[in-house]
VEXDREN-2710 file (C-alpha; in Angstrom, 1 decimal):
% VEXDREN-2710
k/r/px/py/pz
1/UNK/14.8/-3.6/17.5
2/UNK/12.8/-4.1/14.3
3/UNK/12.8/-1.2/12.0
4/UNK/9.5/0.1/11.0
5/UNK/10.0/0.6/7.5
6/UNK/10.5/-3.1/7.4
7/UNK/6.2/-3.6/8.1
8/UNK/5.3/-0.9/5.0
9/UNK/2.6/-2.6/2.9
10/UNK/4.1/-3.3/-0.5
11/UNK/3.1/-1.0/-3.5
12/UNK/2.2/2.1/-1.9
13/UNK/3.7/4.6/-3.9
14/UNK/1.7/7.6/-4.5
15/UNK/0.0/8.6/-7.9
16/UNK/1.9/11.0/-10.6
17/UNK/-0.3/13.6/-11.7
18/UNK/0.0/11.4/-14.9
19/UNK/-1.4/8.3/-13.8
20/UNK/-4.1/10.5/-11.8
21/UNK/-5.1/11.9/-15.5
22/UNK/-5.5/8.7/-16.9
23/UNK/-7.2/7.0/-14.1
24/UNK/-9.4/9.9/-13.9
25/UNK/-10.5/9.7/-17.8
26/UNK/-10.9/5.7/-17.1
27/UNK/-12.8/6.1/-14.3
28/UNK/-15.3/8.2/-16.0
29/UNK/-15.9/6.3/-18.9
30/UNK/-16.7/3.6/-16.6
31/UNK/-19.3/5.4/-15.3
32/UNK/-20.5/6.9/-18.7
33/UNK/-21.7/3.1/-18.9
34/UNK/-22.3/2.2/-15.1
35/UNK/-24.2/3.5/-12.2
36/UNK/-20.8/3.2/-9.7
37/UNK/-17.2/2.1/-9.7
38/UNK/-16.0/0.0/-6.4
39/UNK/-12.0/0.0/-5.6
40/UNK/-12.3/-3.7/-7.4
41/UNK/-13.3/-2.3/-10.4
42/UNK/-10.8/0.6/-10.0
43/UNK/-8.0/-2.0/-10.1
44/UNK/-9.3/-4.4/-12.9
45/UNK/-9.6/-1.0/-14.7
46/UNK/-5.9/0.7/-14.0
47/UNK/-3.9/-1.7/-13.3
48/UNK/-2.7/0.3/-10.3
49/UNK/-2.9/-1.0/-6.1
50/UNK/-5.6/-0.8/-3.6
51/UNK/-4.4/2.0/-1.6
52/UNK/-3.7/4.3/-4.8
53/UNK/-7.0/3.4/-5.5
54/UNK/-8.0/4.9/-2.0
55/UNK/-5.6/7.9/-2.5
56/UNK/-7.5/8.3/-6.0
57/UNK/-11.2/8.4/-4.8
58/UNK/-9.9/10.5/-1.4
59/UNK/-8.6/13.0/-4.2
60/UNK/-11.3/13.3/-6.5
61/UNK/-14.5/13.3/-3.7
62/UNK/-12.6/16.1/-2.3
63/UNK/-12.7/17.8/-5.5
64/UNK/-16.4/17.1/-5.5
65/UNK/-15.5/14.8/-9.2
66/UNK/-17.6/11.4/-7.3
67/UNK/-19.4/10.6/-3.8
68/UNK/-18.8/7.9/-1.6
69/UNK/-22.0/5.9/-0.7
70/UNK/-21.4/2.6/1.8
71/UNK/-18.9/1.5/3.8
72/UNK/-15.8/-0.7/4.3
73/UNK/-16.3/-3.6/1.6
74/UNK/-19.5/-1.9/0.6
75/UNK/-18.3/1.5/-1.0
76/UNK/-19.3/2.4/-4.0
77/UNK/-18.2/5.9/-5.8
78/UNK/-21.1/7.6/-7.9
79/UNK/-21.0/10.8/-9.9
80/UNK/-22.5/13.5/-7.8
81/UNK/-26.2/13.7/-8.8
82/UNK/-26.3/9.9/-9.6
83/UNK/-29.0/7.8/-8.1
84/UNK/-28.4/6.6/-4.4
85/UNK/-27.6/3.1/-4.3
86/UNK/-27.8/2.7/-0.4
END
């Protein structure tokens, strides 16, 4: 029997309330100067994996900080109030 542990994606470690902070100041900035951030972008930006990435946007469209527009490879974040890009 294969242990399931074995099949868990590599890097997916969850954010410190540090590296939340700094994404969260980088993120912005970004947008200061653009009209949406994609996980791409995200990435390129922090240095940190796809599915923090994820865990980051999750965290800060619940906290009403950005809004989802798009789906699967199309998702782009926006600040709330920002022009839809649909």
């Amino acid at each position: 029997m294969v242990h399931t542990s074995a099949f868990k994606r590599p890097g997916r470690r969850k954010l410190t309330d540090e590296e939340f902070e700094g994404a969260r100041a980088k993120v912005l900035a970004f947008l200061a100067a653009h009209d949406f951030i994609a996980n791409r972008e995200f990435r390129e930006l922090t240095q940190l994996t796809y599915d923090q990435g994820v865990s980051f946007f999750n965290r800060m469209i619940a906290n009403g900080n950005l809004v989802r527009v798009g789906k699967t490879t199309t998702i782009k974040y926006l600040l709330p109030g920002a022009r839809d890009l649909k």
